[in-house]
C-alpha positions in Angstrom: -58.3 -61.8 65.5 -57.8 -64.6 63.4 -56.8 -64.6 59.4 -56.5 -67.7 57.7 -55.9 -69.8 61.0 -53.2 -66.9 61.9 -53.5 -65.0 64.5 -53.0 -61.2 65.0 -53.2 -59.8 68.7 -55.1 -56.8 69.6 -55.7 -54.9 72.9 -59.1 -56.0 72.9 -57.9 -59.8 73.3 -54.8 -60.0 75.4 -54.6 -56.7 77.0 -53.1 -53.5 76.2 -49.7 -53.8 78.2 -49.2 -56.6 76.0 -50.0 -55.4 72.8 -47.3 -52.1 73.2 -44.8 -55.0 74.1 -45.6 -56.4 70.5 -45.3 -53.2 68.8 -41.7 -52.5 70.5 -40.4 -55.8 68.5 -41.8 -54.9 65.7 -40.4 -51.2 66.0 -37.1 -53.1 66.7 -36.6 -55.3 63.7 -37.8 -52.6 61.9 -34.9 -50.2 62.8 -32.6 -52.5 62.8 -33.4 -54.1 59.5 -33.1 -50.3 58.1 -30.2 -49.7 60.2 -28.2 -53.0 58.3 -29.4 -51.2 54.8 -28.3 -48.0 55.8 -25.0 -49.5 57.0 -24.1 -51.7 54.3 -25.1 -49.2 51.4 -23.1 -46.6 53.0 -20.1 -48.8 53.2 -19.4 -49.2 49.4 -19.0 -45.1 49.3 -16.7 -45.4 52.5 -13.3 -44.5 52.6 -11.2 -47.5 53.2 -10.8 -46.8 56.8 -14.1 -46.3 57.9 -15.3 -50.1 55.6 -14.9 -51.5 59.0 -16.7 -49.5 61.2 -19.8 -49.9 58.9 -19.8 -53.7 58.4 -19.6 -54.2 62.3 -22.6 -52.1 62.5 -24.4 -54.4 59.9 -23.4 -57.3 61.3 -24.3 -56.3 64.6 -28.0 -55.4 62.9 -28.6 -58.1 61.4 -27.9 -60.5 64.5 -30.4 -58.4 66.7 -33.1 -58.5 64.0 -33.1 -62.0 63.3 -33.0 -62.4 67.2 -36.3 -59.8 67.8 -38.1 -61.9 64.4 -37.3 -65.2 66.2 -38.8 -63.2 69.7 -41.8 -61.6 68.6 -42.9 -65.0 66.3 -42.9 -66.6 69.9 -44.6 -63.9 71.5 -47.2 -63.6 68.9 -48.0 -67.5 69.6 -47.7 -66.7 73.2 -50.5 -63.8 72.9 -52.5 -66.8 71.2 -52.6 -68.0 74.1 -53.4 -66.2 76.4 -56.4 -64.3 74.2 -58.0 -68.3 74.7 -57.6 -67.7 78.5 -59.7 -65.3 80.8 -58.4 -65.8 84.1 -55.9 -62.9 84.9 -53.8 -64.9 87.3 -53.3 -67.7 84.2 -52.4 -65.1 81.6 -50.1 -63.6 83.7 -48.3 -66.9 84.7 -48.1 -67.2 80.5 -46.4 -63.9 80.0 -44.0 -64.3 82.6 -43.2 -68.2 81.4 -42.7 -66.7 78.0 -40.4 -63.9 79.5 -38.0 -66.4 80.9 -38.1 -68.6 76.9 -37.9 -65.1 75.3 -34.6 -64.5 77.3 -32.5 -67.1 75.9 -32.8 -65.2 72.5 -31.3 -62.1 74.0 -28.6 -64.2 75.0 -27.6 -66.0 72.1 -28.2 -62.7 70.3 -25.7 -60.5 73.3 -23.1 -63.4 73.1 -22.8 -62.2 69.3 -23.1 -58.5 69.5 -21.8 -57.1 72.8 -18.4 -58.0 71.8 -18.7 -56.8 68.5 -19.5 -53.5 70.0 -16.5 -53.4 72.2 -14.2 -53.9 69.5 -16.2 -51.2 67.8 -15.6 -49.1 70.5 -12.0 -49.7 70.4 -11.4 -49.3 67.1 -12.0 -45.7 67.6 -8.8 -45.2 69.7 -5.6 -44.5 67.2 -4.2 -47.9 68.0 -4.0 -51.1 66.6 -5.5 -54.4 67.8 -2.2 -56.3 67.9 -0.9 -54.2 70.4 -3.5 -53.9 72.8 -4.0 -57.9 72.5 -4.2 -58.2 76.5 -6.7 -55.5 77.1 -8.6 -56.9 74.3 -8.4 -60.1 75.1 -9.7 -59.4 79.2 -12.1 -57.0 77.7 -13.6 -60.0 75.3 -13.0 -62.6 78.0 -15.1 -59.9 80.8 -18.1 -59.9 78.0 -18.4 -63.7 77.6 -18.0 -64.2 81.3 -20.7 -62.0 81.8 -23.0 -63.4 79.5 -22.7 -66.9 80.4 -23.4 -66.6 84.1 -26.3 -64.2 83.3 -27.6 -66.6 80.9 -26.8 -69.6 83.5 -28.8 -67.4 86.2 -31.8 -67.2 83.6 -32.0 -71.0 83.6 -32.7 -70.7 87.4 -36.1 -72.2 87.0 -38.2 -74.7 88.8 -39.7 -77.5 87.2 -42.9 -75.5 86.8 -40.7 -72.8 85.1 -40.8 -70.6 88.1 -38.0 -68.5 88.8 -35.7 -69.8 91.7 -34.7 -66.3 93.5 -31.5 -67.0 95.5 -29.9 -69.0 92.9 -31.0 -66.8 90.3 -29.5 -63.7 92.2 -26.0 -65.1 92.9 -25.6 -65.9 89.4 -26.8 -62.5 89.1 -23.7 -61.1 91.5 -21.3 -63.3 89.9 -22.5 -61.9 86.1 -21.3 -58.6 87.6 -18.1 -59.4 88.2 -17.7 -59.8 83.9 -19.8 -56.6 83.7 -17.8 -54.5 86.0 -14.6 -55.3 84.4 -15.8 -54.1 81.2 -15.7 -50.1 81.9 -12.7 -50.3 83.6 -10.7 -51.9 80.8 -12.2 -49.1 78.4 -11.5 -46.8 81.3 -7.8 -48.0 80.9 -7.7 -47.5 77.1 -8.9 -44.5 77.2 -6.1 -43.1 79.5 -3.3 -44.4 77.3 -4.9 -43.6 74.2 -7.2 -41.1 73.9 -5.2 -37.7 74.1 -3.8 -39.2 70.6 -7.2 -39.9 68.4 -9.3 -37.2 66.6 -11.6 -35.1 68.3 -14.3 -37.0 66.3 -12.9 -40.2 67.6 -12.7 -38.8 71.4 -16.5 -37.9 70.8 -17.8 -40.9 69.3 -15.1 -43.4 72.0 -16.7 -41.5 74.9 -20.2 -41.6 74.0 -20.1 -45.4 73.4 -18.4 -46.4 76.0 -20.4 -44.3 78.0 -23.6 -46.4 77.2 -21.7 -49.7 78.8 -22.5 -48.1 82.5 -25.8 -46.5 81.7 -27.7 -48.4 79.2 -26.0 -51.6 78.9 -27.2 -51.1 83.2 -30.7 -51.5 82.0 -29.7 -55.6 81.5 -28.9 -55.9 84.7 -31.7 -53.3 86.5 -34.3 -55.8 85.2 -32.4 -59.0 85.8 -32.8 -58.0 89.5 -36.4 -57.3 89.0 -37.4 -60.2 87.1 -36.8 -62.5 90.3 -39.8 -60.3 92.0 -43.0 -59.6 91.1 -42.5 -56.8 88.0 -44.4 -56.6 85.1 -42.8 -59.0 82.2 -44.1 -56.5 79.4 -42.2 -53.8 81.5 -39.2 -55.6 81.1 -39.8 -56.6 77.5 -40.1 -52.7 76.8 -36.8 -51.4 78.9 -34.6 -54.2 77.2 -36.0 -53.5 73.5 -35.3 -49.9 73.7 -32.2 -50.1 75.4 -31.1 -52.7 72.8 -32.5 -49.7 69.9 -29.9 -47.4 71.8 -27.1 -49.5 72.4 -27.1 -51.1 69.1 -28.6 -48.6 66.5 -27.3 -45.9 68.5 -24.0 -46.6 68.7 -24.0 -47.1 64.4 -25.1 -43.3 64.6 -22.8 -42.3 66.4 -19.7 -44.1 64.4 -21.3 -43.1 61.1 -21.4 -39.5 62.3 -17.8 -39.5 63.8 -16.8 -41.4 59.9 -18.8 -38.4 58.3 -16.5 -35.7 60.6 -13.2 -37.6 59.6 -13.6 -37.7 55.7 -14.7 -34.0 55.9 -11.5 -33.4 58.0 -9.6 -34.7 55.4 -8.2 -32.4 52.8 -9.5 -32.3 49.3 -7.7 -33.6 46.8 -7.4 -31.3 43.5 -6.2 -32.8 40.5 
């Protein structure tokens, strides 16, 4: 459908795989626009302690929404595309070329957040950052690792912007190495420091770091399956909702566990 020269996909014109793909995006930059709002309006009313917590969550908002704008503008163009071609072999050779341009975005945008979340993780331990400088600075130095060589491993491409499979897959195994250290260091934390925070804090440092070896394990899941011959949309769809959990979920669940720790506090009468 075109609108003043700009177009507007619809099922009937690229397909409907496609089109819930589009919606997802838009789903995503929605919540995470209202997710920033939330976040940064709920800060001014925040007890000192918890101002923190709530601006990492913006930030971290506002970083994937600009990221999932900049991805579903190029998808959008993409879908252009391929509603101007009828073959299904060439509009599938157009999704999957614009899967491997649409990754870098989620790159540049996880080289921002996931460490962001890590230190939001951590601050829910009773300790201070100066004294776990070592364990942060492996955990921090694990992340980047692990996003480099994944994003390196993306960038396995033929000249023809195929994927090349064996060197995309090494750089694969070798991105693990970053990802695996990542729960154990918060596995190590946890061990010297939980048994002293908050119930509220234990709750809400569980949970997240919890979501490192289950959803973060999405990322990796469809790096594997992007070398073979999966669905690009099907990808699109398991990272955008893992990204809604990881990143809007984990903003619940610290504002809930802030909520729990002001009403644990005693009042004060006058």
């Amino acid at each position: 459908m075109e609108v003043d020269n700009t177009f507007i996909p619809t099922a009937g014109a690229v397909g409907l795989l496609p089109m819930v793909t589009y919606f997802f995006f838009w789903v995503a930059i929605y919540a995470l626009l209202g997710n920033f709002i939330f976040s940064l309006g709920a800060q001014a009313s925040a007890p000192a302690d918890q101002r923190n917590s709530r601006l990492l969550t913006a930030i971290v908002a506002i970083v994937a929404g600009s990221s999932y704008f900049l991805i579903q503008d190029y998808y959008r163009h993409v879908l252009a595309e391929v509603a101007a071609v009828s073959d299904p072999a060439d509009r599938q050779t157009l999704l999957r070329e614009a899967f491997n341009a649409i990754n870098q975005f989620r790159y540049m945008d996880w080289s921002v957040t996931t460490p962001l979340l890590l230190l939001h993780m951590v601050s829910k331990l009773p300790v201070r950052f100066s004294t776990i400088r070592r364990q942060l600075t492996i955990l921090l130095a694990a992340d980047f690792f692990m996003i480099l060589t994944g994003y390196i491993g993306e960038q396995q491409l033929s000249f023809d912007n195929e994927i090349l499979v064996g060197p995309k897959l090494i750089w694969g195994a070798v991105s693990t190495i970053g990802y695996a250290v990542i729960p154990y260091t918060l596995l190590q934390l946890w061990k010297t420091y939980g048994s002293q925070a908050q119930p509220e804090e234990q709750w809400a440092f569980r949970l997240m770091a919890l979501t490192t070896v289950t959803f973060w394990g999405v990322y990796p899941i469809g790096y594997i399956l992007s070398a073979f011959s999966v669905d690009p949309s099907l990808l699109h769809i398991s990272f955008t909702i893992a990204d809604l959990i990881n990143k809007v979920g984990l903003g619940i669940i610290a504002y809930i566990a802030g909520t729990k720790a002001i009403e644990r506090q005693p009042v004060k009468t006058a």
